[in-house]
N, C-alpha and C positions, 0 to 999 in steps of 0.2 A: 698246220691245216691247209695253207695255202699251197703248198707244194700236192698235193694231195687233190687239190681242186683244180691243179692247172694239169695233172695229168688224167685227171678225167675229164676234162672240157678238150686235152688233145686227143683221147681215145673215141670219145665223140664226135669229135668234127672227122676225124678218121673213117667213120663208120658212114656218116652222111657224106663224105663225099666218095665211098664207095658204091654206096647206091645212087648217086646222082649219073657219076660215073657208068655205072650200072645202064642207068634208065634211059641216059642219054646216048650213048654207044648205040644204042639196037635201035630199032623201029620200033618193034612190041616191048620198049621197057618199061612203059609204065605195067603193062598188064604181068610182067615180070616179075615187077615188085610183088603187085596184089597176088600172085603167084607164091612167092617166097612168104607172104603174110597168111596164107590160109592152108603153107605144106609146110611152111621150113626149109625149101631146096629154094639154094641159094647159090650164085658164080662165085667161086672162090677166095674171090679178093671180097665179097660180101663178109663170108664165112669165116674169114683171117681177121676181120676187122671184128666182127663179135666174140671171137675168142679172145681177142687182146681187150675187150670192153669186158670180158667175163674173167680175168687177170686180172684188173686196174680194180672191180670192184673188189675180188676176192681178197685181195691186197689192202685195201683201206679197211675191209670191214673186219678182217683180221687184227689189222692195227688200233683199230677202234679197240676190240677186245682185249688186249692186251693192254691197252692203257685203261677201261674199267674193271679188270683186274685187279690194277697195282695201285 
């Protein structure tokens, strides 16, 4: 389970420092963010970071499953 919790706390911190990244780069990144929070469009490197966050969960929770299977 550990292994499983350090790779979602990395796909996390991945995620947050793409939007910091994000917010801090531009002038208007805060209103970016709130932008990405009320459409979903998002800069790329945002959007790479939540598909690998939407892999890492889909991945554990698969694995979950298969050990309340067995």
């Amino acid at each position: 389970m550990s292994l499983q919790a350090e790779t979602l706390r990395k796909v996390i911190e991945n995620l947050i420092d793409a939007k910091l990244v994000d917010a801090l780069a531009h002038s208007d990144g805060l209103n970016r963010l709130l932008a990405h929070r009320r459409t979903g469009v998002a800069s790329p490197d945002i959007r790479n970071a939540e598909h690998r966050l939407d892999e890492a969960l889909e991945q554990i929770i698969s694995g979950a499953a298969v050990e309340q299977a067995a």
